[in-house]
Wavefront OBJ file of the C-alpha trace (Angstrom):
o trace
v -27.719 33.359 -10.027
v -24.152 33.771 -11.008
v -22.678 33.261 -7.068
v -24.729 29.953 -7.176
v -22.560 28.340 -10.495
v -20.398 25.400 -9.829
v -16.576 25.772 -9.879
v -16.240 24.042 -13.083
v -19.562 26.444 -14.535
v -16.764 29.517 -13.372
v -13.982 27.961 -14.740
v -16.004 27.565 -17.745
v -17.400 30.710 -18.031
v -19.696 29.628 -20.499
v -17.329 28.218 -23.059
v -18.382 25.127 -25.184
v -17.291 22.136 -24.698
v -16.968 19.301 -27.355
v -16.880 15.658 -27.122
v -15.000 13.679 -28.911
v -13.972 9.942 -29.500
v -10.138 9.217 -28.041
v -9.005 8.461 -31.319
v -9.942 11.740 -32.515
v -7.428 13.786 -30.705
v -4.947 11.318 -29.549
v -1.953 8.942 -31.232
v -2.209 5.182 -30.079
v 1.081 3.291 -30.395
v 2.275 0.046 -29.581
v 4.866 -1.937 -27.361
v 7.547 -3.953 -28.082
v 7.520 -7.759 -27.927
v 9.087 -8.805 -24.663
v 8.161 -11.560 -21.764
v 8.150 -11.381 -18.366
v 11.261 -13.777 -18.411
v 12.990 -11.104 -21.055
v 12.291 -8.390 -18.840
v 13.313 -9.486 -15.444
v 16.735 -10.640 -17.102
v 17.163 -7.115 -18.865
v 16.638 -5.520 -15.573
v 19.298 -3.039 -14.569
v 18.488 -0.397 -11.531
v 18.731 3.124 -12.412
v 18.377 2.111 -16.487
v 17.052 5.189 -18.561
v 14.014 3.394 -20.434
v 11.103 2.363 -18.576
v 8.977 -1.187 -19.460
v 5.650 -1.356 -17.930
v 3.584 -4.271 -17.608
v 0.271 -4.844 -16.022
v -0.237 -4.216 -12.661
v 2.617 -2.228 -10.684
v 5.254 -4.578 -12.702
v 7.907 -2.561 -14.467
v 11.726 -3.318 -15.843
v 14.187 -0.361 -16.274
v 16.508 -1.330 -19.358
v 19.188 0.673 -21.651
v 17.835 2.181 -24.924
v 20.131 -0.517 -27.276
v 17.817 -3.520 -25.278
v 14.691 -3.133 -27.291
v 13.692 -1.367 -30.798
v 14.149 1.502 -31.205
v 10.931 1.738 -33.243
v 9.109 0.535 -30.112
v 10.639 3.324 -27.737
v 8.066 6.285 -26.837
v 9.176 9.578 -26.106
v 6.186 11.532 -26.194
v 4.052 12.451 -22.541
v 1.477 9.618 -22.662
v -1.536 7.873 -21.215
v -0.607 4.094 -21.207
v -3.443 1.980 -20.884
v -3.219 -1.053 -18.420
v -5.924 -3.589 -19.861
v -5.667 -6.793 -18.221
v -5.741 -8.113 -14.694
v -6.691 -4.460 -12.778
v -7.511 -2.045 -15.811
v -5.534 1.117 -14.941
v -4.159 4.058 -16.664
v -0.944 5.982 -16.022
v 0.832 9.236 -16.460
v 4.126 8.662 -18.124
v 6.753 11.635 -19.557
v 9.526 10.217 -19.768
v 10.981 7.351 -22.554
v 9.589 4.250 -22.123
v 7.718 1.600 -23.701
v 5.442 -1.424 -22.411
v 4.852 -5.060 -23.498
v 2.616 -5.443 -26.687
v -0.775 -6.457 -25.325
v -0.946 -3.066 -23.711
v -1.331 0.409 -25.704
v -0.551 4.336 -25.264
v -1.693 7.277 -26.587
v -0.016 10.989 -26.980
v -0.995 14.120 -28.483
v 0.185 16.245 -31.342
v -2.763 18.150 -31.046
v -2.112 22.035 -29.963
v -5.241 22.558 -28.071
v -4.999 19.146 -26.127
v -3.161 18.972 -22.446
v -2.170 14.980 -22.473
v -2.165 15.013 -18.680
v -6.111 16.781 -19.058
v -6.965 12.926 -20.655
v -5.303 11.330 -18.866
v -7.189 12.507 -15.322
v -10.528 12.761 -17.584
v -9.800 9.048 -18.153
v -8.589 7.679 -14.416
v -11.811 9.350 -13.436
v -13.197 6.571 -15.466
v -11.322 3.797 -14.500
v -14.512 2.407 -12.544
v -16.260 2.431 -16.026
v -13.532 0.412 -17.966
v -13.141 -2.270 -14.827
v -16.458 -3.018 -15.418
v -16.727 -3.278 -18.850
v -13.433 -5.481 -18.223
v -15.219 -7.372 -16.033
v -17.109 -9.453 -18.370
v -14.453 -11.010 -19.541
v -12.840 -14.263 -17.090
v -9.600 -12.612 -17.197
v -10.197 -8.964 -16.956
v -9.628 -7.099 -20.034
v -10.179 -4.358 -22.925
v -10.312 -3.958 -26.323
v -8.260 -1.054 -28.490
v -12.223 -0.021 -29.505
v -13.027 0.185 -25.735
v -10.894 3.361 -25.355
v -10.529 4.307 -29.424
v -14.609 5.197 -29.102
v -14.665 6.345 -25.972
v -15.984 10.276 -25.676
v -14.301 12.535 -23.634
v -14.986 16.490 -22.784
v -12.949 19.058 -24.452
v -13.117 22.415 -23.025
v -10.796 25.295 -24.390
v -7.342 24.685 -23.262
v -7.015 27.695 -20.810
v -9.563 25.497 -19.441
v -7.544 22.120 -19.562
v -4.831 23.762 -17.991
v -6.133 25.007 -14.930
v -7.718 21.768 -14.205
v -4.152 19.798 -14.533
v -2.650 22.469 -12.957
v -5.148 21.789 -9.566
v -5.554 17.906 -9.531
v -1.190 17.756 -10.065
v -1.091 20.140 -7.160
v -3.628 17.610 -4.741
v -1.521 15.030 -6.057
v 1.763 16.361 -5.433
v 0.563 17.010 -1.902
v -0.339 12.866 -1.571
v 3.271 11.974 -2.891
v 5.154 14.053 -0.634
v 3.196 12.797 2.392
v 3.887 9.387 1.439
v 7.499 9.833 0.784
v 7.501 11.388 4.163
v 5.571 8.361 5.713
v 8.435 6.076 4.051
v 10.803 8.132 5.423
v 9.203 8.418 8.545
v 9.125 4.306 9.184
v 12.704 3.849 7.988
v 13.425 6.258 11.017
v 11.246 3.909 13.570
v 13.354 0.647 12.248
v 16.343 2.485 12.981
v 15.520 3.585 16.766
v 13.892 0.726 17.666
v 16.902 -1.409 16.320
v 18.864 1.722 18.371
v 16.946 1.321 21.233
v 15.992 -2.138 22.194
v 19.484 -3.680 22.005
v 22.440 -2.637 24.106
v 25.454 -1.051 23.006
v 28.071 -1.440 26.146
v 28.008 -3.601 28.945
v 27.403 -0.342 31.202
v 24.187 -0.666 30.469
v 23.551 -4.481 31.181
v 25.502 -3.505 34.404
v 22.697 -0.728 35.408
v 20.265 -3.859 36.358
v 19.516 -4.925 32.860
v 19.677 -8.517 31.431
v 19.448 -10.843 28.825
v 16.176 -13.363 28.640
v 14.722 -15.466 26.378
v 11.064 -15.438 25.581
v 10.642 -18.655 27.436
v 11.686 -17.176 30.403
v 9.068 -14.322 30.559
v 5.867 -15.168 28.236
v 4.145 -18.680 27.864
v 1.950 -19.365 24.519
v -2.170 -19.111 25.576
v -3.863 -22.292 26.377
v -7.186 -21.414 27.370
v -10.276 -21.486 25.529
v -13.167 -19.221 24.472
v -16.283 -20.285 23.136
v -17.316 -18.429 19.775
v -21.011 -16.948 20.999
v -18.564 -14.404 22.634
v -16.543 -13.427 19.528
v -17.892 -11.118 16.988
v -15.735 -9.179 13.955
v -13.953 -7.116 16.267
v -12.570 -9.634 18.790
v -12.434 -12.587 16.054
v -8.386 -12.645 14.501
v -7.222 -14.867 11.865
v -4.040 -14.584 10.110
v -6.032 -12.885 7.104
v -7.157 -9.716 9.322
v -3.872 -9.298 11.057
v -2.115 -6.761 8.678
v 1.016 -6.986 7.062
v 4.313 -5.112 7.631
v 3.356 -5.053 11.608
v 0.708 -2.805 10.312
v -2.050 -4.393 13.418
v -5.106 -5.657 12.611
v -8.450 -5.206 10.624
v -11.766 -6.076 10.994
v -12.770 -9.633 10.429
v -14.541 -10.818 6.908
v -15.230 -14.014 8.990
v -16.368 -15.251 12.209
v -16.687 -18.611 13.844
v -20.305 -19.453 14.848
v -19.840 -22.427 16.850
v -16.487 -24.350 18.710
v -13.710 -23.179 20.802
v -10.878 -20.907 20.045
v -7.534 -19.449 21.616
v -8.469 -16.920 24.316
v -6.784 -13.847 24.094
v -6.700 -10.942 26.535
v -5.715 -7.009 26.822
v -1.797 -7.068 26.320
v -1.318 -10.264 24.400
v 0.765 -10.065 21.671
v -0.591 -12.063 18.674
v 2.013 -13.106 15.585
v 0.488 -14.689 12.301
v 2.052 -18.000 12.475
v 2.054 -18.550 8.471
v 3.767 -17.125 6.533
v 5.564 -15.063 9.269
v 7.786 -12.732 6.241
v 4.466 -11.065 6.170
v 5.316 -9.441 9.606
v 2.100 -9.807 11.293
v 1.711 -8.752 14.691
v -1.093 -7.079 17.236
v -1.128 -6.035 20.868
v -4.144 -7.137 21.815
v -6.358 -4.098 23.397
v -9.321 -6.628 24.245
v -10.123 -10.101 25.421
v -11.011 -12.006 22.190
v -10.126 -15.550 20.372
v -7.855 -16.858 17.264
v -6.911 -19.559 15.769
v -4.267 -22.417 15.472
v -2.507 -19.843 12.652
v -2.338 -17.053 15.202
v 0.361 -17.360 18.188
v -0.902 -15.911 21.708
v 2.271 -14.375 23.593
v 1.251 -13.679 27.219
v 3.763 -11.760 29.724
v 4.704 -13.662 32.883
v 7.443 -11.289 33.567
v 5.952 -7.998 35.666
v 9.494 -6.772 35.092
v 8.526 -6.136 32.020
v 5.997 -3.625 29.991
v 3.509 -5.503 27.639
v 4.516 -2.634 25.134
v 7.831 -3.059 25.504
v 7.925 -6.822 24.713
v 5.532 -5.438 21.938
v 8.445 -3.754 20.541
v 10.958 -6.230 20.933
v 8.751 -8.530 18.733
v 7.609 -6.281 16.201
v 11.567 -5.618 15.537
v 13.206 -6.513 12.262
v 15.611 -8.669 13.980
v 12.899 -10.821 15.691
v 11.058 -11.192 12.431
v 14.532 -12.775 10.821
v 14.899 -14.834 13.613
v 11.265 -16.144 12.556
v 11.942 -16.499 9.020
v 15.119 -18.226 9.574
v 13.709 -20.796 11.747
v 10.202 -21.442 10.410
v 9.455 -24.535 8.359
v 7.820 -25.334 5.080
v 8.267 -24.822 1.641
v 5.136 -23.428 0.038
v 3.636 -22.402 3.416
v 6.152 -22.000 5.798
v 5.154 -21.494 9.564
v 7.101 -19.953 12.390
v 8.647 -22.717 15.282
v 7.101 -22.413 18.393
v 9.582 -23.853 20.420
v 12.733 -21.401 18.304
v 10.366 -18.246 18.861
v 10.707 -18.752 22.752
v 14.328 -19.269 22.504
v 14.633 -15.749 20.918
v 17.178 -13.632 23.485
v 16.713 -9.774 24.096
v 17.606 -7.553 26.338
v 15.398 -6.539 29.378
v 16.419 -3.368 30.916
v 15.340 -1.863 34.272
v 11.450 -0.709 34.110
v 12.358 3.048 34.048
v 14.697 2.587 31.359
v 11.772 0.270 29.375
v 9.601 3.032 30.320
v 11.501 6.140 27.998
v 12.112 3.156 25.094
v 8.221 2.917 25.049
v 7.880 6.342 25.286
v 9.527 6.977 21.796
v 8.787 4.159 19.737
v 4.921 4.499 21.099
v 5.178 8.826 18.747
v 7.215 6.642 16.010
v 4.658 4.265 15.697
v 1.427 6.773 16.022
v 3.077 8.860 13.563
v 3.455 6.069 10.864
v 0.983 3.587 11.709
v -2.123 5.247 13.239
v -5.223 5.533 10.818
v -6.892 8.165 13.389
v -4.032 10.543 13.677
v -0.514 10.450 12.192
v 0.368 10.417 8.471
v -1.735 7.777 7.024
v -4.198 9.424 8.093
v -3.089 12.665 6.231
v -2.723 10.888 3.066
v -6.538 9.065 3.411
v -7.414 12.631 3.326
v -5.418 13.872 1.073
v -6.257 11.312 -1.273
v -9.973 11.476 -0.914
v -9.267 15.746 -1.159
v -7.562 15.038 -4.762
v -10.403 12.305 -5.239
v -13.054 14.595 -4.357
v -11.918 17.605 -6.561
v -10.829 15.536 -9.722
v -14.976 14.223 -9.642
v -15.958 18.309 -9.261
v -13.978 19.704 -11.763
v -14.470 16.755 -14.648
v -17.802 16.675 -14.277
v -18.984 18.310 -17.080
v -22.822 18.184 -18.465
v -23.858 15.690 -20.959
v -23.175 12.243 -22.272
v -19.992 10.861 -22.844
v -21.400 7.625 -24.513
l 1 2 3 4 5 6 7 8 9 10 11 12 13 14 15 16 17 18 19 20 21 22 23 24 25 26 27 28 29 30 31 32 33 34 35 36 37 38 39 40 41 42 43 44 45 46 47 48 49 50 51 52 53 54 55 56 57 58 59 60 61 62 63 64 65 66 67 68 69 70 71 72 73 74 75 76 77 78 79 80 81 82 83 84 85 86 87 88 89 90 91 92 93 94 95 96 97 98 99 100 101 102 103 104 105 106 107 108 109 110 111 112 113 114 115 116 117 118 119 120 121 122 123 124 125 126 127 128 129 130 131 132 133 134 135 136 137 138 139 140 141 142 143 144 145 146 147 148 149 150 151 152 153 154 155 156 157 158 159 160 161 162 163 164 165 166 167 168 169 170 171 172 173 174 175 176 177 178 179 180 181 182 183 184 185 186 187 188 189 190 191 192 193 194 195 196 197 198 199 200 201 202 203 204 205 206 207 208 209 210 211 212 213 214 215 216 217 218 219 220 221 222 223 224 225 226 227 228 229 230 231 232 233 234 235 236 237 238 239 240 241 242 243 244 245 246 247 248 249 250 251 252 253 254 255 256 257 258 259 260 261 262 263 264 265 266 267 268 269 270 271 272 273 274 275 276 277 278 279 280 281 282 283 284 285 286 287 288 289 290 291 292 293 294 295 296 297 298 299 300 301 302 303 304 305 306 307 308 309 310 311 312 313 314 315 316 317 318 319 320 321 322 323 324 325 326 327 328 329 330 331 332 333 334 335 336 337 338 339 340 341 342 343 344 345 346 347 348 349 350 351 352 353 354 355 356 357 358 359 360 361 362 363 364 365 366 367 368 369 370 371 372 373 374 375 376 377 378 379 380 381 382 383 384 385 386 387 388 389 390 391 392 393
């Protein structure tokens, strides 16, 4: 019977665990006083003293800006209780705004960072009983009372030493991903403008958008659209990240046609960065441009890149109009210039951009796909090992 024990029975190896309220083994401390206002103002980059605030808010100050009574130096579990109920890791000084707490641990035979995953594998547990509430929230007594499973420490130990490994292994992955995308700005920016006149002399040329795309006109009824072929500005993604399926679709009218190789650019809003090439026929909206090549000296995927540049997207921004909802100019958008080298020349640009783009964009293959797995790995194994037998409330 012994071969058939879970991981955590082994780790275990039939050791007691206890469970205990939070307060019980932990210190809760307070914030210091400060608005939103206060913080943004106090604000420096690279400041030693970290103020969180709900959500992923956060102002880095000197020591001499707050109390020094409210300043916590002591690896703790800060607890994020309105808006999205949260809790973070934090070992470094820092403190957070008063309607928040923290907790740390004097306590010998308790590994703060143990909680602290014990307790983010409960975060589904506290958003719910936040959820009551019209503005999400808990109380002190919410977390205070709540029971938690204390094996021996050996025991702690070994499980933060596994879930900061799996999570170590999700942070480098994304810092490579960021990495990895700053790279693709650069060599698209590299690649798609010209750098002598050499090359404009090799049978390359300047155009304007007008001169090689036209906006689509024609219409498709929506009996022949479904959450797949359906796009609205809300399921194109931001940061020219492509497209999603639809939470919506049209059941009766006409819509924008749009067909394999169309580019499509969320009109609203367009510092959101939106932008598709279109792999199917489908229809849009009146928020959702339709850029179709006239030009068969050019590559669909290369005017896909020229568009999905930083530079075009200022262009955009610069000329849209609106204050609280600005919208891109139709008629400035096909005045934007490029350059339009020969097709075997458009052909190597695509060529690289196309690995760039797979590498940091795909969710089939590439990095984000690495860190959905990774995450779901770290996920996976931080439900295994803190599952431990009996009730916590």
């Amino acid at each position: 019977m012994k071969n058939n024990r879970t991981f955590l029975e082994k780790l275990l190896d039939g050791a007691e665990v206890e469970w205990k309220p939070l307060k019980d083994i932990l210190i809760r401390t307070k914030g210091t006083k400060i608005t939103a206002a206060e913080m943004k103002i106090l604000h420096k980059d690279n400041a030693p003293l970290k103020i969180f605030a709900g959500g992923k808010t956060f102002a880095l100050v000197n020591f001499e800006d707050i109390p020094e009574k409210d300043i916590n130096k002591n690896p703790s579990i800060i607890v994020k209780s309105r808006g999205i109920i949260e809790f973070e890791y934090y070992d470094k000084p820092f403190s957070h705004k008063n309607e928040m707490w923290s907790y740390y641990s004097n306590d010998k035979n308790i590994n703060i960072k143990y909680i602290y995953y014990v307790l983010k594998n409960q975060e589904p547990y506290f958003q719910n009983l936040g959820s009551k509430m019209q503005m999400p929230q808990i109380a002190t007594p919410d977390t205070d009372k709540y029971l938690v499973p204390i094996p021996p420490l050996s025991v702690q130990t070994e499980i933060v030493k596994i879930l900061d490994a799996l999570t170590a292994l999700t942070s480098e992955l994304t810092s490579e991903l960021i990495l990895r995308r700053k790279q693709y700005e650069y060599y698209r920016e590299k690649l798609l403008s010209f750098d002598s006149l050499e090359q404009l002399n090799m049978g390359g040329a300047k155009k304007k958008l007008i001169d090689v795309a036209i906006y689509a006109k024609v219409r498709i009824l929506a009996d022949k659209l479904d959450k797949e072929n359906y796009v609205g500005v809300e399921n194109l993604l931001q940061n020219k990240l492509g497209k999603t399926s639809s939470n919506y679709v049209p059941t009766d009218g006409a819509f924008i046609e749009y067909l394999p190789n169309d580019i499509l650019i969320g009109n609203i809003r367009p510092y959101l960065r939106k932008i598709w090439l279109s792999d199917r026929k489908g229809g849009t909206n009146g928020d959702v441009l339709v850029i179709r090549l006239t030009d068969e000296n050019i590559l669909p995927r290369y005017l896909y890149h020229i568009l999905a540049n930083e530079h075009f997207f200022e262009y955009n921004v610069k000329y849209s109009k609106g204050a609280k909802m600005p919208r891109g100019d139709k008629a400035a958008i096909l005045q934007y210039e490029f350059d339009v080298p020969p097709l075997e020349e458009q052909q190597h640009i695509v060529s690289i951009l196309d690995k760039f783009e797979t590498l940091t964009n795909s969710i089939t293959e590439g990095l984000p796909l690495a860190i959905e797995q990774s995450q779901k790995r770290y996920e996976y194994y931080r439900e295994l090992l803190l599952s431990f037998s009996g009730s916590n409330q």
